[in-house]
TORBA-99242 format. One line per 10 residues: number of its first residue (from 1); their letters; for each residue x negated, y negated, z negated of C-alpha. Coordinates in Angstrom, 2 decimals, m for minus. Example, Ala and Ser with C-alpha at 12.3 -4.5 7.8 and 13.67 -1.06 7.14 Angstrom:
// residues 2
1 = as = m12.30/4.50/m7.80 | m13.67/1.06/m7.14
// end
This chain:
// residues 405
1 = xxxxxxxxxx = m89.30/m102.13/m98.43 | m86.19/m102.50/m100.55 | m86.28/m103.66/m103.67 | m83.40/m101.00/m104.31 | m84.80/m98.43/m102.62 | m84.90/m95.53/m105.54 | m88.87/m93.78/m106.31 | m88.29/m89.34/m107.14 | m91.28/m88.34/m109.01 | m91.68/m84.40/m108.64
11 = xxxxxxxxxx = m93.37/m83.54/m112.29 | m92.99/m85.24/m115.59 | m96.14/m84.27/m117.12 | m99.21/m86.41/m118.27 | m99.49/m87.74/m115.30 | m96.13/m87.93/m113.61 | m94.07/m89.43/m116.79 | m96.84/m92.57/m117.54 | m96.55/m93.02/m113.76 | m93.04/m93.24/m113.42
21 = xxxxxxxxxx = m92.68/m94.83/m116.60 | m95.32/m97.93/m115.34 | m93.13/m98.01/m111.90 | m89.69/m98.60/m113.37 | m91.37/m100.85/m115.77 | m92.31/m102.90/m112.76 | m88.64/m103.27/m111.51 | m88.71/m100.23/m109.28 | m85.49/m97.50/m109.68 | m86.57/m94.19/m110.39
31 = xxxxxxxxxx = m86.04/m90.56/m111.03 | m88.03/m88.41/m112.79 | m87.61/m84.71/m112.05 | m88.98/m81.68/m114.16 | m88.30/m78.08/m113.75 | m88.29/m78.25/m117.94 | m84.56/m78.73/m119.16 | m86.15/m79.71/m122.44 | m88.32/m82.69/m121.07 | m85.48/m83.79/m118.80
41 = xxxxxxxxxx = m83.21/m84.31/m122.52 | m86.47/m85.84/m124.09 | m86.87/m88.42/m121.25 | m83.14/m89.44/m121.05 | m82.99/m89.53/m124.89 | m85.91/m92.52/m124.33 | m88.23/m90.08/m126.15 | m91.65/m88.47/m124.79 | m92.98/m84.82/m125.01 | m96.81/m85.74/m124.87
51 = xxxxxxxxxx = m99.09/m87.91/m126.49 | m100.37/m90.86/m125.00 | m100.40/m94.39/m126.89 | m97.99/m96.68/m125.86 | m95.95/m94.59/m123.76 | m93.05/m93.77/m125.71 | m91.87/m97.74/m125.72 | m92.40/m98.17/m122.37 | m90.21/m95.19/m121.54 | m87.32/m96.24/m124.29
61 = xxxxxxxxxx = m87.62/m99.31/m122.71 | m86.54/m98.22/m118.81 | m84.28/m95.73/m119.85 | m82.62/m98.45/m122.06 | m82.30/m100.71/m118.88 | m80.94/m98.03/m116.63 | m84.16/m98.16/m114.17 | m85.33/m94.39/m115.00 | m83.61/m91.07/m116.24 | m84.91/m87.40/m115.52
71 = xxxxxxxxxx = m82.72/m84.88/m114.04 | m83.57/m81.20/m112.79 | m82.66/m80.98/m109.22 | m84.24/m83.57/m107.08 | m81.88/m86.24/m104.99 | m81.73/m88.10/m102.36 | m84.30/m91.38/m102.30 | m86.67/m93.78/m100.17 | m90.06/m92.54/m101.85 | m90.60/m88.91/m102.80
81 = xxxxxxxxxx = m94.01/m88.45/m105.47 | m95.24/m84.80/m105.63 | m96.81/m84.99/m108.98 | m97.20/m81.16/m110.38 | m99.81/m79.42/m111.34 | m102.11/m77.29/m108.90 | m103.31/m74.50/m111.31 | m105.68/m71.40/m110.10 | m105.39/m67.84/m108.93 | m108.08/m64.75/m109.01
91 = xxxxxxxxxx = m111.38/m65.87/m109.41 | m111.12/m69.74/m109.52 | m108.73/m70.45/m106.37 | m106.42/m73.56/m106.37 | m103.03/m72.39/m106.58 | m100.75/m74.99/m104.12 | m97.83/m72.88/m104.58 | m96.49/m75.58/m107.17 | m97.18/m78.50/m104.35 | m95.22/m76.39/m101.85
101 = xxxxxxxxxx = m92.51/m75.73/m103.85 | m91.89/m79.18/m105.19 | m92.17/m80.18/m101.06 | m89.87/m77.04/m99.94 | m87.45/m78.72/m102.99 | m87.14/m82.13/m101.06 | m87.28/m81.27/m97.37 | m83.61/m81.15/m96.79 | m83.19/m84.53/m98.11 | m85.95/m86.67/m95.84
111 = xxxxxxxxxx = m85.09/m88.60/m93.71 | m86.44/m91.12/m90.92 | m88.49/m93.83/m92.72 | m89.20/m92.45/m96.21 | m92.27/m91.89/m97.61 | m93.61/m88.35/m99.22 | m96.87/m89.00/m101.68 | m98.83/m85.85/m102.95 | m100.76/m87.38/m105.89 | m101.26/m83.65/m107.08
121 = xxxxxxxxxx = m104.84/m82.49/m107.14 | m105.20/m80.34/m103.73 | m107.76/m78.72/m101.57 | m109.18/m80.32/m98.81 | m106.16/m80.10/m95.93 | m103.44/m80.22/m98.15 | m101.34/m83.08/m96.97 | m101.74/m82.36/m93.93 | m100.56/m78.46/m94.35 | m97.43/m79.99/m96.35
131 = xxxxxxxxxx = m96.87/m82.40/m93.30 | m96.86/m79.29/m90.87 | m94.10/m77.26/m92.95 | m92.06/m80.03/m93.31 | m92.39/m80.81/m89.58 | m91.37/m77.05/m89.19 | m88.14/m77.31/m90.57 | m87.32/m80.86/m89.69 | m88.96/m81.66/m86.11 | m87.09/m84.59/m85.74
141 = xxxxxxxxxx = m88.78/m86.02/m88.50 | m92.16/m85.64/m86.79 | m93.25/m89.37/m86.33 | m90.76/m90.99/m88.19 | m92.11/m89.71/m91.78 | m94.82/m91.46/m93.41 | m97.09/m88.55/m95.82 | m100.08/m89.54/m97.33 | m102.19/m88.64/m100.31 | m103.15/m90.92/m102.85
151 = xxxxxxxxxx = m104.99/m89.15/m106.11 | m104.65/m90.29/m109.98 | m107.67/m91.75/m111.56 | m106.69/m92.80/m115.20 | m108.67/m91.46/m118.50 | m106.09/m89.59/m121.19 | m105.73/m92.01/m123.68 | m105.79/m94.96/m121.81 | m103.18/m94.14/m119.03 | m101.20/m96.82/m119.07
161 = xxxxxxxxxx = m103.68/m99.33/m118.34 | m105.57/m97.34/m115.98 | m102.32/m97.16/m113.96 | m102.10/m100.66/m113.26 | m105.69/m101.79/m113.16 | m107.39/m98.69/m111.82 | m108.35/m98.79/m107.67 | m106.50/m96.22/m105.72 | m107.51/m94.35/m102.89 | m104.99/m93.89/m100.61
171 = xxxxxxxxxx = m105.26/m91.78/m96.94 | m102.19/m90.78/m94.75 | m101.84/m88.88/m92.00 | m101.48/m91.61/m89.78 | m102.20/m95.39/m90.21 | m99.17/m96.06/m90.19 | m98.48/m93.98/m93.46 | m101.34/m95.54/m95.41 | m99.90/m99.19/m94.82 | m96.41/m97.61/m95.98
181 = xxxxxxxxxx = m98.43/m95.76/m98.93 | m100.43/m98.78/m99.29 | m97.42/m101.08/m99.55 | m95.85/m99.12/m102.26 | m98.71/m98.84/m104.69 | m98.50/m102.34/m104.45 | m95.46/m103.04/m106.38 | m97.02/m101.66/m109.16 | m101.17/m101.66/m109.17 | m103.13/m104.10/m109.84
191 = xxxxxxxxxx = m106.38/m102.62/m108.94 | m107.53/m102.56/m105.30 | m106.13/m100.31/m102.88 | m108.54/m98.67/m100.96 | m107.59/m97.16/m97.29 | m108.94/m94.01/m95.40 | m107.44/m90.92/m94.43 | m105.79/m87.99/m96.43 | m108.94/m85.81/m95.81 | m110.93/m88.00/m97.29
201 = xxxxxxxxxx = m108.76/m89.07/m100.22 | m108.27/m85.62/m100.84 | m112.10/m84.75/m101.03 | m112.73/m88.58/m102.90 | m110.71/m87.16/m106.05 | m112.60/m83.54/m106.07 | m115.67/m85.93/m105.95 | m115.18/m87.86/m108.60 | m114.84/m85.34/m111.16 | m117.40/m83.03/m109.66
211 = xxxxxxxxxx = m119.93/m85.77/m110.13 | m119.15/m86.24/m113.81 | m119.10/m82.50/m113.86 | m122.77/m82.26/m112.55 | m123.91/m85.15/m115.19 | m122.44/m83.89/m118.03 | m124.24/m80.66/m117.09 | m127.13/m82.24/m117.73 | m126.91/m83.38/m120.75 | m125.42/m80.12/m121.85
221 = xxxxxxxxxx = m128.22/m78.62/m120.30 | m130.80/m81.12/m122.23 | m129.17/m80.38/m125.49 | m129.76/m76.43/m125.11 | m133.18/m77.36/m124.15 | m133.36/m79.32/m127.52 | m131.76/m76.62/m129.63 | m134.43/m74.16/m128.56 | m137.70/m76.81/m128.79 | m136.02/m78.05/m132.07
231 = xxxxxxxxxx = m136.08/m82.00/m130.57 | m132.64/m83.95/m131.95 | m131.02/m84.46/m128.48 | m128.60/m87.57/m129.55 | m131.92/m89.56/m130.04 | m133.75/m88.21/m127.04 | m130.91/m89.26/m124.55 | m130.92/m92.64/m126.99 | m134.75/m92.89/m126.16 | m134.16/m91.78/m122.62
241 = xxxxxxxxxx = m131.26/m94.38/m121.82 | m133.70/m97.22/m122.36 | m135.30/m96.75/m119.28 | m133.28/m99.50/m116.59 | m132.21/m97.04/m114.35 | m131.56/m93.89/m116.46 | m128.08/m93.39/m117.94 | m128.01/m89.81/m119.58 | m124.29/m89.37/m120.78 | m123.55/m87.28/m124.15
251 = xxxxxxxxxx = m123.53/m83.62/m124.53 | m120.48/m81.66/m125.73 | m119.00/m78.22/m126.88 | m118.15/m77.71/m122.75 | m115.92/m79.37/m120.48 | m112.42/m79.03/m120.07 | m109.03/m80.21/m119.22 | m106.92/m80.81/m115.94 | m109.88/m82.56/m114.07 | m113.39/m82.04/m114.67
261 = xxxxxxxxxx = m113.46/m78.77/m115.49 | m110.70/m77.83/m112.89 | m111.60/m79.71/m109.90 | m115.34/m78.91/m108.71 | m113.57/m75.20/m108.30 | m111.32/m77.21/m105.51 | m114.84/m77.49/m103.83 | m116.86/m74.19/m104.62 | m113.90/m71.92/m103.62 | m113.59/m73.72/m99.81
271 = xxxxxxxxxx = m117.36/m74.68/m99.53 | m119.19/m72.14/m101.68 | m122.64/m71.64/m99.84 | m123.00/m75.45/m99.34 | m121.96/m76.30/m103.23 | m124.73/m74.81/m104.97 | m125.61/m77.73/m107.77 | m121.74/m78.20/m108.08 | m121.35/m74.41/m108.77 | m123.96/m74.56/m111.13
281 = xxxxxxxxxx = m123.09/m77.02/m113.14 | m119.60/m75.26/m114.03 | m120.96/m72.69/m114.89 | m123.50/m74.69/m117.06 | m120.44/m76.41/m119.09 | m118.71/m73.14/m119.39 | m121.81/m71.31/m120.82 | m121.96/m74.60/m123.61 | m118.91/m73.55/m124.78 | m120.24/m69.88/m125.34
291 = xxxxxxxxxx = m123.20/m70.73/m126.78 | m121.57/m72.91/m129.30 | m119.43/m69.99/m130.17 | m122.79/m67.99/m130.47 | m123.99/m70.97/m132.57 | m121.31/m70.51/m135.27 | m120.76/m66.55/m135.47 | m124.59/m66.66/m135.92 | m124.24/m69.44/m138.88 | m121.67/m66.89/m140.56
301 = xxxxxxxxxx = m124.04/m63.86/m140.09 | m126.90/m66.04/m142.34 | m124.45/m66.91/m144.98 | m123.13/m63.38/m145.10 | m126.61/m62.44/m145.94 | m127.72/m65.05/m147.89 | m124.72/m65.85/m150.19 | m123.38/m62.09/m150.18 | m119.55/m63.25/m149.16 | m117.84/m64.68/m146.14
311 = xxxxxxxxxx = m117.62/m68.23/m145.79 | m115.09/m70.52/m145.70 | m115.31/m72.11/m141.77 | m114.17/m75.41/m140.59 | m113.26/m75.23/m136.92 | m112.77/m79.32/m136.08 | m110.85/m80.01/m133.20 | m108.98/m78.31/m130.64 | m107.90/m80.68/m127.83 | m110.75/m81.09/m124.92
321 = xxxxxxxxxx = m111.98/m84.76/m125.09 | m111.44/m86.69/m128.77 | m108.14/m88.64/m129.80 | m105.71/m86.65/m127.80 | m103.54/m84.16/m127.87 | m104.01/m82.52/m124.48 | m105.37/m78.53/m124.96 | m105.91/m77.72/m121.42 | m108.84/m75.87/m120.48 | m110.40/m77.04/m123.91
331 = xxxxxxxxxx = m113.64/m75.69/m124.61 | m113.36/m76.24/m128.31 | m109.75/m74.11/m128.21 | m111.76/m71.22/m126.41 | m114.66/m71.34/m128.77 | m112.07/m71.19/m131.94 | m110.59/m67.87/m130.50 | m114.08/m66.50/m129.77 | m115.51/m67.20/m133.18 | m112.35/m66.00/m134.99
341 = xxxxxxxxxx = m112.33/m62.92/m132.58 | m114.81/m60.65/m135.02 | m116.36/m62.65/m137.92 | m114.97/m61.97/m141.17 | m114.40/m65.35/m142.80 | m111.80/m67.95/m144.24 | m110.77/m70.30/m141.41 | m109.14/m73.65/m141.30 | m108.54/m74.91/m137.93 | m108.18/m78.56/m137.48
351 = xxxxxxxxxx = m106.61/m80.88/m134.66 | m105.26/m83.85/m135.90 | m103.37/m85.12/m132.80 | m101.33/m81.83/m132.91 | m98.41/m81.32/m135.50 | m98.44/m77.26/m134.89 | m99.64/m74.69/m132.88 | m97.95/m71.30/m132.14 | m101.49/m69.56/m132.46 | m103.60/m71.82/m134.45
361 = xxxxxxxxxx = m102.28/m72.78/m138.43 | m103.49/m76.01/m138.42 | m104.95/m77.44/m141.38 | m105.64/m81.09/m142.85 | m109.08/m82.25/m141.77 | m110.58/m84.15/m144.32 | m109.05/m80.43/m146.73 | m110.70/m78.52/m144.46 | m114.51/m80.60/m144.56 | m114.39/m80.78/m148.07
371 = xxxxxxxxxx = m114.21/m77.01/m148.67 | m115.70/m75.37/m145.86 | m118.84/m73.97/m146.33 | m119.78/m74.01/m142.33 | m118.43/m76.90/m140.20 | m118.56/m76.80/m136.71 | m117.67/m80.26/m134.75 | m115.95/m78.94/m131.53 | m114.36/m82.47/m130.46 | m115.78/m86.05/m131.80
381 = xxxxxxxxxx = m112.18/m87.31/m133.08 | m112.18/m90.91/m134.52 | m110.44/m89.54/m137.82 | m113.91/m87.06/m138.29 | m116.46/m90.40/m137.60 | m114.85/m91.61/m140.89 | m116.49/m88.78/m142.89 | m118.90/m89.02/m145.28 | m122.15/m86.14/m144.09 | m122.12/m83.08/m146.27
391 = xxxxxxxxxx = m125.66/m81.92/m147.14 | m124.02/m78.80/m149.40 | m122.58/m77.62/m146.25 | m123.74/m75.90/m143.07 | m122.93/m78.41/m140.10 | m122.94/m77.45/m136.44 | m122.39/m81.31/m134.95 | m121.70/m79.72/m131.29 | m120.41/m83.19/m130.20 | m122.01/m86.05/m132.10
401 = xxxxx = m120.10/m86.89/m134.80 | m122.82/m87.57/m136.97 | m125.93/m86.99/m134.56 | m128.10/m85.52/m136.78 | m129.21/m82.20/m134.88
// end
């Protein structure tokens, strides 16, 4: 492969920017292309329009040295990246409308020897569905283009580092398009690279996060148990994790964002009468985030009673995992609007990795502890570990912050 052979990504979001960002960084030319007019100026400016440490001087950096801009339109190049998002329809059904479009966008450009990546989330059968409609319009490509799949695995917040030292799974529709696949993850990941088929690659990623799906179940399941049998379930899974071959992980307000909470659906929806403990465990996380919304409209109702006024609420956190600023599918964001929804009280909503909201009036979080008179912990940010515990105040401690209930 060329060293001057130029890399389009399709999708400049948290996963496509860091991506494309790590792969000019590595020498490779590159084009980043987003639908956004807004994040096309940001990128080319050297600027970023999400958070994730580190990023922004990695990007100023390439676009400094002329090895990445953004543009709208996608254009002619070696290695085409479909990195968008795969959202749902109706009840829970992967929407691959985004996948198809970003592939109907780049079909007239292909040609003989260049490689098409879908890195986007799919159903099982994807690739190989995009490989049939561009085969349908371009026949003479049949043979001569290498497709494959190869998923992202990186943890929000850590991105950068994940996309160079991270293993990749990576399954064409051919052998010879995982070598070609296989070749160009090369020039940028450290990590193994692991070959097998797109099927397979396809169904490895909806594993992943369905198994951390099921297992956080659990322990959201254990700490509902504990609520009820009044047992403190941060030192029961302590007690429990001592035993060699346990390893309970830590209960939450739900599950959410772009993977965990979006991917086991990827499974259910094509396989529902054989996914029965996957099934259940979404909706297992989803009714945590409900009950914790129960948990705090209920706290309100006893201090209505009891004090004869409505209290003044603390609602800490918004994003769905702590120290970032990503808000998609965020349990703690859906519990906010639920608990806000009837209860007649003074509300300070906190996120401190977000500067505004256009809902939400986002207030200072250490303001907001001090003079709340119920605080519920939706997220475990770093910035609310640093507080002091409040025995004058009602706490709801959904996520472990302190780990006292």
């Amino acid at each position: 492969m060329e060293s001057t052979e130029q890399i389009l990504f399709l999708g400049l979001g948290y996963i496509g920017l860091p991506t494309a960002a790590v792969a000019a960084s590595k020498g490779l030319q590159v084009i980043g292309v987003d639908i956004d007019p807004q994040v096309v100026d940001t990128v080319n400016r050297g600027e970023i329009h999400i958070v994730e440490p580190g990023l922004r001087e990695v990007v100023r950096e390439v676009v400094r040295a002329g090895r990445f801009r953004a543009a709208t339109k996608p254009v002619a190049s070696g290695v085409y990246l479909i990195v968008v998002p795969t959202p749902f329809k109706g009840n829970h059904e992967p929407d691959v409308s985004y996948v198809e479009a970003a592939t109907r966008s780049v079909v007239p450009l292909l040609k003989a020897g260049d490689l098409f990546i879908i890195e986007s989330t799919s159903p099982v059968g994807t690739t190989d569905r995009m490989a049939r409609l561009i085969f349908s319009e371009r026949p003479e490509l049949e043979g001569q283009l290498h497709v494959a799949y190869c998923p992202e695995r990186v943890l929000p917040g850590n991105v950068l580092h994940e996309l160079v030292h991270n293993d990749r799974v990576i399954g064409g529709i051919d052998e010879a398009s995982t070598q070609r696949a296989i070749a160009f993850y090369a020039r940028f990941v450290e990590g193994a690279l692991h070959p097998t088929n797109a099927r397979t690659a396809e169904m490895c990623k909806l594993t992943e996060n369905s198994s951390r799906d099921v297992q956080i179940a659990f322990a959201n399941e254990l700490s509902l148990i504990c609520a009820k049998a009044g047992i403190n379930v941060w030192e029961l899974i302590e007690l429990a994790n001592k035993h060699p071959r346990v390893h309970i992980l830590q209960p939450g307000s739900g599950v959410g964002g772009h993977c965990i909470a979006v991917d086991p659906y990827f499974i259910t929806a094509d396989f529902p009468s054989e996914s029965q403990l996957i099934a259940k465990s979404r909706e297992i996380n989803n009714y945590k985030a409900f009950w914790c919304a129960g948990q705090v409209k209920a706290a309100i109702q006893r201090f209505k009673v009891t004090q004869g006024r409505p209290p003044r609420v603390a609602l800490m956190g918004l994003a769905f995992k702590p120290n970032i600023d990503d808000l998609r599918e965020s349990p703690a964001k859906y519990i906010a609007s639920k608990v806000m929804e009837g209860e007649d009280a003074d509300y300070q909503i906190v996120e401190p990795n977000v500067r505004e909201h256009p809902v939400f009036k986002l207030a200072d979080y250490r303001k907001a502890y001090a003079e709340s008179d119920i605080i519920a912990f939706l997220v475990a940010h770093k910035e609310f570990k640093t507080l002091e515990y409040r025995d004058n105040a009602v706490i709801l401690d959904f996520c472990g912050v302190f780990k006292k209930q």
